[in-house]
C-alpha positions, 0 to 999 in steps of 0.5 A: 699297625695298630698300638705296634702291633699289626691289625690282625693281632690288636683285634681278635675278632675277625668283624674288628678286624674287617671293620678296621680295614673296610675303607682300604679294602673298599679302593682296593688300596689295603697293599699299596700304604702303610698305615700305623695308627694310636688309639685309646679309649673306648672298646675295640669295636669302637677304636675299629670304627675310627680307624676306618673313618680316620683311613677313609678320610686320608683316602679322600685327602689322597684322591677326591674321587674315592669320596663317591665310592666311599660315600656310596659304601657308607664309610663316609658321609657329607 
């Protein structure tokens, strides 16, 4: 969910919508969490993209060894 509404709908372009879910996709982890996100500011590409890094980051919070594939992905970095 995104602003209340699911991702899908926030985001008409299917690139934003890929953007957003690109880290859970990556660990093939996008059915197993729900995940309700506020953003503001900026356009929606840019609200995409920190998504992913903000999803990407609580995936490393919730495995350490997702970090390498992420990483390896370019979803992350350091």
């Amino acid at each position: 969910m995104v602003n209340g509404k699911p991702y899908t709908e926030y985001f008409k372009m299917a690139q934003d919508q890929q953007t957003a879910v690109a880290s859970m996709n990556k660990m093939k982890c996008l059915d197993k969490f729900k995940v309700s996100v506020i953003v503001k500011g900026g356009g929606r590409s840019a609200q995409a993209e920190a998504i992913r890094h903000g999803t990407a980051r609580v995936l490393v919070d919730f495995n350490l060894n997702f970090r390498k594939r992420l990483r390896k992905a370019g979803i992350v970095t350091g």
